[in-house]
C-alpha positions in Angstrom: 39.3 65.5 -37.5 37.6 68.4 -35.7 35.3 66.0 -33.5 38.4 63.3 -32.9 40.5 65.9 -31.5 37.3 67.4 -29.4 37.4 63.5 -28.0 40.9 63.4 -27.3 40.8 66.4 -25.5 37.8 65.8 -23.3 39.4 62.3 -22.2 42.7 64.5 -21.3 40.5 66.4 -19.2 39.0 63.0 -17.9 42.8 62.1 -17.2 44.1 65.2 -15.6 41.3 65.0 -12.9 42.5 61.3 -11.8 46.4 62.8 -11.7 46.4 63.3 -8.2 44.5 60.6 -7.1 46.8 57.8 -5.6 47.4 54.3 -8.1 45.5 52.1 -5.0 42.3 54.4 -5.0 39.0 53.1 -5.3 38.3 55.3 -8.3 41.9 55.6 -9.2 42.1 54.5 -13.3 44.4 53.5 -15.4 45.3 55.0 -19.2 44.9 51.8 -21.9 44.9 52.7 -25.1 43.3 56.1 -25.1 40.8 54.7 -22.8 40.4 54.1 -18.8 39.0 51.4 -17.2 39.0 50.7 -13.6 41.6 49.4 -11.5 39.6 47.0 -10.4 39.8 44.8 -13.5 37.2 43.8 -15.9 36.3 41.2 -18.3 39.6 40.5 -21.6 36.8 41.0 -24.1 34.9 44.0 -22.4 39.0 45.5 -22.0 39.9 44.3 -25.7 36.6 46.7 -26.9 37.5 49.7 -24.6 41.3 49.5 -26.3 39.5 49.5 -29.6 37.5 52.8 -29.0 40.4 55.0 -30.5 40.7 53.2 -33.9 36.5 53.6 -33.6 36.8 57.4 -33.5 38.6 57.6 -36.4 36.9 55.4 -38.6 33.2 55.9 -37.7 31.9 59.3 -38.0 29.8 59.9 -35.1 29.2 62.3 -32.8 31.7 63.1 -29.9 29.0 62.7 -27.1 28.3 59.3 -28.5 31.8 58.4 -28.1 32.0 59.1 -24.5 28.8 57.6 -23.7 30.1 54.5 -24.8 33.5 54.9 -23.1 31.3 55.6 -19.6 28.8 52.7 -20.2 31.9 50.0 -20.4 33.8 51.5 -17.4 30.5 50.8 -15.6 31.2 49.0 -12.6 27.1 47.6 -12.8 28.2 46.6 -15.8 31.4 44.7 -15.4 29.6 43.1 -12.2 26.8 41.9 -14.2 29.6 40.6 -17.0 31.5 39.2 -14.4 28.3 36.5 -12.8 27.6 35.9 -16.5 30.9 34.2 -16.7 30.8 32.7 -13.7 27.3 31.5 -14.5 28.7 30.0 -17.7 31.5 28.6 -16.2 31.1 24.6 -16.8 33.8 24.0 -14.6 32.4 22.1 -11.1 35.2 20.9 -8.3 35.1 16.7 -8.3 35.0 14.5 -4.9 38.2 13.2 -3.7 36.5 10.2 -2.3 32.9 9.4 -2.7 33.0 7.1 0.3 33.7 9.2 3.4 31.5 7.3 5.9 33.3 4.0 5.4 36.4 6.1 5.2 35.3 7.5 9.1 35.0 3.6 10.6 37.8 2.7 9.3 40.1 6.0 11.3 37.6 4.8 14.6 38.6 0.9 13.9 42.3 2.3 14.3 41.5 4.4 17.2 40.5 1.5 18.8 44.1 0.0 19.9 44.8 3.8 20.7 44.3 5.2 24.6 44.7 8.9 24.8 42.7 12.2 25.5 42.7 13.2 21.8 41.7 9.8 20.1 39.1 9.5 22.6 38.2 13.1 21.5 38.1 12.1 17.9 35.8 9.1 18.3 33.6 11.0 19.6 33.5 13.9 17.2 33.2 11.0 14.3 30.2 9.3 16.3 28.1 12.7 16.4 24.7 12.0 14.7 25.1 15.4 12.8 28.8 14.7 11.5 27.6 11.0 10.1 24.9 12.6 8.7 26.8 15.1 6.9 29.1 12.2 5.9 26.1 10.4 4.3 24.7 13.3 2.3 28.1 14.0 0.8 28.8 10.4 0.0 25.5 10.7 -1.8 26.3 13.9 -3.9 29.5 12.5 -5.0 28.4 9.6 -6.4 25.3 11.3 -7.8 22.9 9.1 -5.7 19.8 11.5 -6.1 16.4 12.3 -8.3 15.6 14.9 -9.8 12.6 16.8 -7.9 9.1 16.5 -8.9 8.3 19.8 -9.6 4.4 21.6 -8.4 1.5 20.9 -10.5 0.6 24.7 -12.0 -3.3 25.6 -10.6 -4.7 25.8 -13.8 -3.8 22.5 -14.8 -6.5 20.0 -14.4 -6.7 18.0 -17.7 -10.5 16.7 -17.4 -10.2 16.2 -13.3 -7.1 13.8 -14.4 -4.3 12.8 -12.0 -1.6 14.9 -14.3 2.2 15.2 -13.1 4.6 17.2 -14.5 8.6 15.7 -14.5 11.1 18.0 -15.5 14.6 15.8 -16.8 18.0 17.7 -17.7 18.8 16.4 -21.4 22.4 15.8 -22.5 23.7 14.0 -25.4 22.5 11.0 -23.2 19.3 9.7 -24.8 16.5 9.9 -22.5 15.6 6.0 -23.0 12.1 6.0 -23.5 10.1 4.7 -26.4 7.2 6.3 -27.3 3.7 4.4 -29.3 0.3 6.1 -30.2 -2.8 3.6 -28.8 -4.8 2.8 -31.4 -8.5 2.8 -29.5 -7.8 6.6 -27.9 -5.3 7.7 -30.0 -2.8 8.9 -27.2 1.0 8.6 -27.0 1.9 6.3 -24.2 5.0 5.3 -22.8 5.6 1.9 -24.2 9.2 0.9 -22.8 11.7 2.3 -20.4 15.1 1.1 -20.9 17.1 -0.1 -18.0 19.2 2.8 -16.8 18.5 5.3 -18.9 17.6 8.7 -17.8 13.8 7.9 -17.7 14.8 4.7 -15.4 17.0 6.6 -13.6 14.7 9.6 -12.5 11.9 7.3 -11.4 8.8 9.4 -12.9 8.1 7.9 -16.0 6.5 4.8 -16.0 4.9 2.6 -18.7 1.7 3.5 -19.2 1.9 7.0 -18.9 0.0 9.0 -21.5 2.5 12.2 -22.5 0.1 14.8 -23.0 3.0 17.6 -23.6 6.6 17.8 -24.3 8.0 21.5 -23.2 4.4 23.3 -23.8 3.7 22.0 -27.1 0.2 19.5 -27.1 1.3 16.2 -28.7 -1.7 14.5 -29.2 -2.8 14.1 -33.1 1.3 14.0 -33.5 3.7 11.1 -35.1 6.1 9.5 -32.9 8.4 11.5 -35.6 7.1 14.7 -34.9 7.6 14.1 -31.1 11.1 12.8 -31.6 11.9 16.4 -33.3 10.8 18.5 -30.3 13.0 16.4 -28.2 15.6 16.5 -30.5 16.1 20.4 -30.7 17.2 21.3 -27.8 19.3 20.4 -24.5 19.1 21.3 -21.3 15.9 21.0 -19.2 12.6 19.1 -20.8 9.4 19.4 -19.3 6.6 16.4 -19.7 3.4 16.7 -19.1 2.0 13.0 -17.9 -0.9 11.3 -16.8 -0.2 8.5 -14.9 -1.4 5.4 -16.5 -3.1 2.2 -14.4 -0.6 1.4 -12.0 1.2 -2.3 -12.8 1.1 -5.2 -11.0 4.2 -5.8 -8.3 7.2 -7.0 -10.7 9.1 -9.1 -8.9 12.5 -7.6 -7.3 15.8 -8.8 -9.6 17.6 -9.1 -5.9 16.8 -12.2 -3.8 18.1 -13.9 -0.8 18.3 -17.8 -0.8 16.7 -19.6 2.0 18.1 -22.8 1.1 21.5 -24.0 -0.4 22.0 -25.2 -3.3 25.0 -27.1 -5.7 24.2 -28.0 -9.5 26.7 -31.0 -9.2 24.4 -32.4 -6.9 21.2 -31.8 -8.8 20.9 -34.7 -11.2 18.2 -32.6 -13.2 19.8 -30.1 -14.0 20.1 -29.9 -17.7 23.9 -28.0 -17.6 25.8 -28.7 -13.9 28.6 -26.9 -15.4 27.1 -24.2 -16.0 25.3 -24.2 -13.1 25.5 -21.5 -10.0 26.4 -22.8 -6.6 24.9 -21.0 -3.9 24.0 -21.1 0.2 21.5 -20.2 2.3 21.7 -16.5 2.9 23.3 -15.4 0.2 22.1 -12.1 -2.4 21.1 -13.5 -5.7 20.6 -10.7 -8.7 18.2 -11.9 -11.0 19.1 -12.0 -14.9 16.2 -13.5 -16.6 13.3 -15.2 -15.9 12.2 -16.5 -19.3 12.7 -20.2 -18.5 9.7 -21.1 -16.3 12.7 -23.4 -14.2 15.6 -22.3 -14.6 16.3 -18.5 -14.2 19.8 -17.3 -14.7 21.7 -15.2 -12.2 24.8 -14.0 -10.2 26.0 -13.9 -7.2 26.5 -10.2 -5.1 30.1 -9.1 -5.7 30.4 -11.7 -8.2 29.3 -10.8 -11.8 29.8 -14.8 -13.6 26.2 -15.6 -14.3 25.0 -19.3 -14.0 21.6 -21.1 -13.9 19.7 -21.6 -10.7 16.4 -23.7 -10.5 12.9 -21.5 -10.1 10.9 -21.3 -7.0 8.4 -23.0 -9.3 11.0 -26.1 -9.4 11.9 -25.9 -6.4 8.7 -26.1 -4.6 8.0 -29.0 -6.8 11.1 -30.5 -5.2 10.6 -29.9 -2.0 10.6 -33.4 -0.3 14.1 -34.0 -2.0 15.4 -30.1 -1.3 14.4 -31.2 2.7 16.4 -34.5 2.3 19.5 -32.7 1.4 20.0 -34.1 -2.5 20.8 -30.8 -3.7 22.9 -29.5 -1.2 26.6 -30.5 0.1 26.7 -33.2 3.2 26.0 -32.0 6.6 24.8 -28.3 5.4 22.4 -26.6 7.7 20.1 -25.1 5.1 17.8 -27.7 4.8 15.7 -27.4 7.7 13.5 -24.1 8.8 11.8 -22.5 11.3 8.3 -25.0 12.4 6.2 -21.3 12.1 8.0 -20.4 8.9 6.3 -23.5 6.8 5.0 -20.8 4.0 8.7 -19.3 3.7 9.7 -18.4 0.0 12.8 -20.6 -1.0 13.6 -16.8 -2.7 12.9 -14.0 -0.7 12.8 -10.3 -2.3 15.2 -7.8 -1.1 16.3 -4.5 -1.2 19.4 -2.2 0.4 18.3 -0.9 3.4 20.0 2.6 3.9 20.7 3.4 7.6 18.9 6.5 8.7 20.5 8.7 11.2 19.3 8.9 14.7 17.1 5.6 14.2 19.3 2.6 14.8 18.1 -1.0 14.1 18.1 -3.3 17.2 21.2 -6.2 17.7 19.7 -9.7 18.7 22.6 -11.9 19.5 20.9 -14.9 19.0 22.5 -18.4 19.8 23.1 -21.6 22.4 23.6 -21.2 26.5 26.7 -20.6 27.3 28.1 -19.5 24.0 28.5 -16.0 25.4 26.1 -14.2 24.1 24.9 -12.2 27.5 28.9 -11.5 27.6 28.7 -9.7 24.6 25.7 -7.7 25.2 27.3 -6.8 28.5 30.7 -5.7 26.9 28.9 -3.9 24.3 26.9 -1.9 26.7 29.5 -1.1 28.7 31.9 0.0 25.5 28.9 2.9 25.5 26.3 2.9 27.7 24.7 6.0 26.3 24.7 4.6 22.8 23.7 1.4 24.0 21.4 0.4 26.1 19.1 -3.0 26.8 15.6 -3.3 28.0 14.5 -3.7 31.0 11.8 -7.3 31.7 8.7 -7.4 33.4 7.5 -9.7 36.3 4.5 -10.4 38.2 6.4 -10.8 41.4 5.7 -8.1 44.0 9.3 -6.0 44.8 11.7 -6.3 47.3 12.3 -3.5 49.8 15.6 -2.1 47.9 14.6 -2.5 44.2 13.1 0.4 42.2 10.4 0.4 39.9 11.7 0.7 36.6 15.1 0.0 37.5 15.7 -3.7 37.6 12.3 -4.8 36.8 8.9 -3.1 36.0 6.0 -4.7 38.2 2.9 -5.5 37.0 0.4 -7.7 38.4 -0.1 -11.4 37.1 -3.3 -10.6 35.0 -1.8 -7.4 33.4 1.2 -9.8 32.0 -1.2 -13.0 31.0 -3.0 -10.2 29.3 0.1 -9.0 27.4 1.1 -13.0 26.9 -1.8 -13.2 24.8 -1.6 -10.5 23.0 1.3 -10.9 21.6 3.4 -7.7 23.4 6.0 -9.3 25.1 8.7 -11.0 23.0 9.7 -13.5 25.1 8.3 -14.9 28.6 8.4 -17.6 31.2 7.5 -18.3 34.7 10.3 -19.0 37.6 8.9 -19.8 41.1 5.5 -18.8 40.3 6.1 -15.6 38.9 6.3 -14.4 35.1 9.0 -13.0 34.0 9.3 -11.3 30.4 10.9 -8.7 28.0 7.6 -6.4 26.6 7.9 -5.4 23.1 7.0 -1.8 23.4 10.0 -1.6 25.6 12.4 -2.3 22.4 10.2 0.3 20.7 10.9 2.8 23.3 14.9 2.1 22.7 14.4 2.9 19.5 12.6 5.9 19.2 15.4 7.4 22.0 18.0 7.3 19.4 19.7 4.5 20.7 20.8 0.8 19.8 18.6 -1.8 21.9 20.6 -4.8 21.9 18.6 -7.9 22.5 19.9 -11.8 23.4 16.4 -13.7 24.0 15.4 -17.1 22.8 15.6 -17.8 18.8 11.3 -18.2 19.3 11.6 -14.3 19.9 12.5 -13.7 16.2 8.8 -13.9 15.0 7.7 -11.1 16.8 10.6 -9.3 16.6 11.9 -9.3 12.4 9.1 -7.0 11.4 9.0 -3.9 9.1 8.7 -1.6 11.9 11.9 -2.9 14.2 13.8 -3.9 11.0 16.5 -5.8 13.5 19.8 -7.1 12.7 20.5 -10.6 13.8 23.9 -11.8 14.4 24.3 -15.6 15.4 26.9 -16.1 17.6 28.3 -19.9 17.6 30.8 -22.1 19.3 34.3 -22.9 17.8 35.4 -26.5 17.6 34.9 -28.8 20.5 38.9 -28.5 21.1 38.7 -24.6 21.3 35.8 -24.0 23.0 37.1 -26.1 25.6 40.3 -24.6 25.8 38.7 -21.2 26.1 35.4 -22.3 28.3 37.5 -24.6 30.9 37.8 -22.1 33.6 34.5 -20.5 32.6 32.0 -19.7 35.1 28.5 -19.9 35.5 26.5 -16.4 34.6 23.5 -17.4 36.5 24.7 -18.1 39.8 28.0 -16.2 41.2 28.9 -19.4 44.1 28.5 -21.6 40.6 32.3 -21.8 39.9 33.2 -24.7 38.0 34.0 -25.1 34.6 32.0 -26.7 31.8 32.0 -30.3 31.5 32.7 -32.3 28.1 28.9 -33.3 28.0 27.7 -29.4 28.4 30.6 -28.4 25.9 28.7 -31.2 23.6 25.2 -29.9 24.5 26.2 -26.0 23.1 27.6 -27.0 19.7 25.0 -29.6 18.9 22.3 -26.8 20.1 23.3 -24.5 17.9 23.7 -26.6 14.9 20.0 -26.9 15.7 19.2 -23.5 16.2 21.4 -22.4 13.0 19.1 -25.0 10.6 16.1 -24.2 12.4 16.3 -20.2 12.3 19.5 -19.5 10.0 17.0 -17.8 7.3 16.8 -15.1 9.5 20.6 -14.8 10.5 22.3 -11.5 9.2 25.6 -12.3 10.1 27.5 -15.5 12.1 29.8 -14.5 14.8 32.4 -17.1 16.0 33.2 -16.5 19.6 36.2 -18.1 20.1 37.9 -15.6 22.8 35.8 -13.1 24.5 37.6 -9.8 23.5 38.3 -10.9 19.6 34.8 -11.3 19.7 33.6 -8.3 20.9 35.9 -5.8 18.7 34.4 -8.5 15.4 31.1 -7.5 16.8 31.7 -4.1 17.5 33.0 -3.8 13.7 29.5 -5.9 12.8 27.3 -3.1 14.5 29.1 -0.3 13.6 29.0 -1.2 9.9 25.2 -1.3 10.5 24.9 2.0 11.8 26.7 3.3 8.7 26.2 1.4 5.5 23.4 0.0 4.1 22.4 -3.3 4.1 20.2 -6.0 2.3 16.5 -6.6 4.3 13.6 -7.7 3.1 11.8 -5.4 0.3 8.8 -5.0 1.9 11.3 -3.2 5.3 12.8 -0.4 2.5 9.1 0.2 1.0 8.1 0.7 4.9 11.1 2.6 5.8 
């Protein structure tokens, strides 16, 4: 009782020192139980044990300088800080997106602020067109929905397994299984990777392949171990696991499960096909996701957007069936889709694709490709002049020697005769042709140059020009701008005028009206297997705002290109 009333006493003293101190001090404290504790606030357990101290004292029969010791170690400020990050540490709770699709979300508010004139929506375009702003847009639409790897972490020095290639993946572990099945080869005796399951957390992260020998799970050798005893490590614990790997021989390109038809087809048509109904209709251009492949024949699929799976013949069949494919037996009257372009004869009746994520800062070119007088030079010229820092056009060549008032550079770059035939022949101009003895011709580094300033190039040359131009590097976007019906275009072209002569003011006859729809029903069969998007320009100004939604989506979202584009990107 002696040493209890010693204890009492001293924290009295303790007390009486903090009387005159005012309650808002930083070293005020306040009386809880027998005990104080700072104003501040700590931790409800670490407060809960400081209340408890008195009913300690006189049960436990310890030493009085023990007693305060531990009273001044939990009033420790060091130590309620350090309590304090261990909660928040452990705190599982994380703040969930709103909306895991900002960037769409930011074209639709400048699609409105279109049909609005005024300082501060003009202000606000602006701000939402910054490079920086869509870029911050992107990586947060990415981190909401989770759209990212985990990092490949630095091969430790020491590590070099025999002068093996070794990697090391590190995976966080839930109560997800990790979806990779495991077998031991029977010649060497090592545990391989033997299957991957399709979105899994193996699949997802990327860095384990089939093939791959494990060497070590989390430290621990596994060679000379059951698949059993393997299973067990990973078994024990959550959290972060560490594999050891080395990469097995890489396998052969498997064939993408996204494809893009180049021809059109309809099972009700197709007199072999062994079930019509349950066959899948599709048209040139459109995004076929592969399901299986296990008839040599007839593969099974789905359209994009559209989950109901039906049969579609193999390229295989198809290529057998060419001469009929080309006579239009398994496609609806009057399509398109059965003709291609003359330097296109090795074409794939499936080609692989892949999304295409727009990269900020590096814009794909816009070819407006169609007939003479559809309006494509209208459009180009309405979409320059929308933003002519944004976008910009390239500026042709010719062997013609300048007039007095032009400016190199400015309306033409001049080069002499041989320079160009040189260029011809090499393949560096996209398109070319000679008018009054002089060439005249749009060089392909110039489109290069557009690019690499961080601008749009927007392009309108002849549909020839989309061999040079649909490469990996340029990775363009080709809309097709057509006619509308004879009656329309008509209506809309009658008091149109001639853009290549300004004293050329007559409207278009019914025979030239004629001449640009059946030109681009040739030009769509032709080169359609390279058309992104069709464009019906009907009136000039509906147009432009449908194109200017077209190119704007391309800026933003991604997009379905060729695979072999998104493995060079």
């Amino acid at each position: 009782m002696n040493c209890l009333n010693c204890f009492r006493c001293s924290l009295r003293k303790e007390k009486s020192k903090l009387k005159d101190q005012p309650i808002d001090s930083p070293n005020a404290q306040i009386m809880s139980g027998g005990v104080y504790h700072n104003g501040t606030g700590c931790d409800t357990a670490l407060q809960n044990l400081l209340d408890s101290l008195d009913q300690v004292c006189e049960k436990v029969d310890t030493p009085v300088e023990d007693h305060l010791f531990l009273s001044q170690l939990l009033q420790n400020r060091n130590l309620q800080s350090l309590i304090t990050v261990h909660n928040k540490i452990n705190n599982q709770y994380c703040v969930q997106p709103t909306y895991q699709d900002v960037s769409r979300l930011s074209n639709d508010v400048k699609d409105l602020l279109l049909s609005v004139s005024s300082q501060e929506s003009n202000e606000l375009k602006e701000i939402l067109d910054k490079p920086h702003l869509k870029a911050l847009f992107q990586t947060h639409d990415q981190v909401a929905r989770k759209d990212f790897l985990p990092a490949l972490p630095d091969v430790p020095f020491e590590v070099d397994e025999d002068d093996e290639s070794v990697k090391v993946v590190q995976l966080i572990k839930n109560t997800e299984p990790l979806g990779a099945t495991i077998k031991i080869d029977e010649a060497s005796d090592a545990v391989v990777v033997s299957r991957i399951v399709r979105g899994s957390v193996a699949d997802r992260s990327g860095l384990i392949n089939v093939g791959d020998e494990l060497r070590e799970v989390n430290g621990i050798r596994v060679k000379g171990k059951s698949p059993l005893d393997i299973l067990a490590i990973l078994q024990c614990r959550e959290g972060t696991i560490t594999f050891k790997l080395v990469p097995g021989v890489p396998p052969k390109h498997a064939p993408s499960d996204q494809v893009r038809a180049n021809f059109c087809y309809d099972p009700m048509l197709d007199s072999l096909n062994p079930k019509p109904d349950s066959g899948l209709a599709y048209r040139r251009g459109d995004v076929l996701h592969i399901v299986s492949r296990q008839d040599p024949d007839w593969w099974q699929a789905h359209l994009d957007n559209d989950l109901r799976i039906g049969i579609i013949p193999s390229p295989t069949l198809l290529k057998r069936r060419l001469s009929n494919f080309q006579n239009g037996n398994l496609c609806k009257k009057n399509e398109n889709s059965n003709y291609v372009d003359p330097d296109a004869k090795d074409i794939s009746v499936y080609e692989e694709v892949a999304l295409l994520h727009p990269v900020p800062g590096k814009y794909r070119p816009i070819v407006l490709i169609g007939a003479p007088g559809v309006g494509r030079n209208e459009l180009k010229q309405k979409l320059i002049s929308y933003d002519p820092v944004h976008y910009k056009t390239t500026i042709p060549h010719t062997s013609r020697p300048p007039k007095k008032w032009e400016e190199e550079g400015k309306e033409y770059y001049f080069v002499s005769r041989e320079v160009m035939e040189q260029g011809i022949r090499e393949g560096k101009f996209v398109e070319y042709g000679e008018y009054k003895g002089n060439l005249y011709g749009t060089s392909l580094d110039s489109v290069f140059t557009i690019v690499r300033s961080g601008r749009v190039c927007i392009l309108n040359p002849h549909p020839q020009a989309l061999k040079l131009l649909c490469t990996a590097e340029l990775k363009p976007y080709v809309i097709f701008v057509k006619p509308p019906p004879f009656e329309l275009l008509k209506e809309t072209r009658n008091n149109a005028q001639s853009s290549f002569d300004e004293n050329y003011s007559r409207g278009f006859t019914d025979r030239e009206l004629q001449d640009i729809i059946d030109n681009s029903w040739h030009i769509e069969r032709v080169y359609g297997y390279r058309f992104n998007a069709p464009l019906v320009n009907e009136e000039i100004n509906k147009s432009f705002k449908e194109l200017l939604t077209i190119v704007k989506r391309v800026e933003t979202e991604p997009d379905w290109a060729p695979t072999h584009w998104v493995l060079d990107a």
